[in-house]
N, C-alpha and C positions, 0 to 999 in steps of 0.2 A: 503494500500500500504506500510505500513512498513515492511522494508527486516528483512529478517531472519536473528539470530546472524550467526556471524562467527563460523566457525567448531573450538568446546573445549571454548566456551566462552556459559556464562548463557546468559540468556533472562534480558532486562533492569527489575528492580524492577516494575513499572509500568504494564508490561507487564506482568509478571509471574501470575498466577491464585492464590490465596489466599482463606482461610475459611471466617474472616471477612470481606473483600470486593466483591466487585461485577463486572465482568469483565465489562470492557468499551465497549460497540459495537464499531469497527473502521469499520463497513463495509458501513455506512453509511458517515463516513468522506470522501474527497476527497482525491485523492492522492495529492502529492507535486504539488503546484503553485507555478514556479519563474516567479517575473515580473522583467524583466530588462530593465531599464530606457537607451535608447539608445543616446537622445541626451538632453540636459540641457532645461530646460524651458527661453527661450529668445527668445524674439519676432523678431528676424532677420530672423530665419529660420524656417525649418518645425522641430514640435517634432513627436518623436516615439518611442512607448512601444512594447516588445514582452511581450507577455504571453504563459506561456509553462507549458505542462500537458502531461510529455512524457509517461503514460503510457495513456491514453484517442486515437482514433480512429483520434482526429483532435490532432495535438502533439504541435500546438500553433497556439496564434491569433497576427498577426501583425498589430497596429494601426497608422496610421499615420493623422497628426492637421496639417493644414497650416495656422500659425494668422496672414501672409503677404495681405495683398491689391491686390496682385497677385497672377498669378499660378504660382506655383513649379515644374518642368521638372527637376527632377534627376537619378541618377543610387545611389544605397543606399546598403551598405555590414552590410547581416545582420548575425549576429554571432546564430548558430543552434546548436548550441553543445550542449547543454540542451535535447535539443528535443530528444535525441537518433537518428539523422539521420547520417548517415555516409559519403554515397557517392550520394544518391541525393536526392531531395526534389520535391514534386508537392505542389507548392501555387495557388491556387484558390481567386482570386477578388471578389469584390462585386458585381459583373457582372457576377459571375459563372463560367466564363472562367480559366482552371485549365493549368497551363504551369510547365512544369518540369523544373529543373535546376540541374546541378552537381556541389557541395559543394568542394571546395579546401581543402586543408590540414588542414586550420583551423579550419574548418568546417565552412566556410560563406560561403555565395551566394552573388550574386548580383543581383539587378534587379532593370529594370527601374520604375521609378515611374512619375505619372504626379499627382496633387493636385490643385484643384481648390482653387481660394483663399477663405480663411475662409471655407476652407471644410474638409473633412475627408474623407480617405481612408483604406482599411481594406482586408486584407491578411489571409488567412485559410494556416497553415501549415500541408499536410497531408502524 
């Protein structure tokens, strides 16, 4: 998944083919994985991580931890701009159930969430 140079710019050193080296297979490497840590690790609330692999078919996984004693009922804005989605997203539960949403200007969604306590929840961005 490494992009091509810029038009009138070489290829990084690495990349260029060579007599004595051997090229690198990258087609076995994955493309970019950003993980963005959405909320601080503190036991008051719920945390949650995206994971994003915008060029892959699923374009990120959303996780959410509840370490409360109780359930969590929130609505949660989660920032897609990574993912390459523009104007809307289908996130799919761990129930299967796949619900659209249209991304504002900054490219976040919202969505409701519910989290049992000491449980986990989990979001397919597609």
């Amino acid at each position: 998944c490494p992009a091509p140079p810029a038009p009138g710019r070489k290829p990084k050193a690495e990349n260029r083919p060579t007599k004595n080296k051997q090229n690198n297979n990258n087609a076995r490497r994955p493309c970019s994985v950003i993980k963005l840590r959405l909320r601080s690790l503190i036991q008051k609330r719920a945390d949650y991580v995206l994971h994003v692999n915008p060029a892959g078919r699923e374009k990120g996984l959303l996780m959410i931890y509840n370490p409360l004693e109780n359930a969590v009922r929130r609505t949660l804005r989660i920032p897609l701009y990574y993912t390459g989605k523009t104007t809307t997203a289908r996130l799919r539960d761990s129930d299967g159930r796949a619900k659209t949403f249209k991304l504002d200007r900054g490219y976040n969604v919202k969505i409701p969430v519910e989290v049992s306590a000491r449980g986990v929840a989990w979001f397919v961005v597609e």
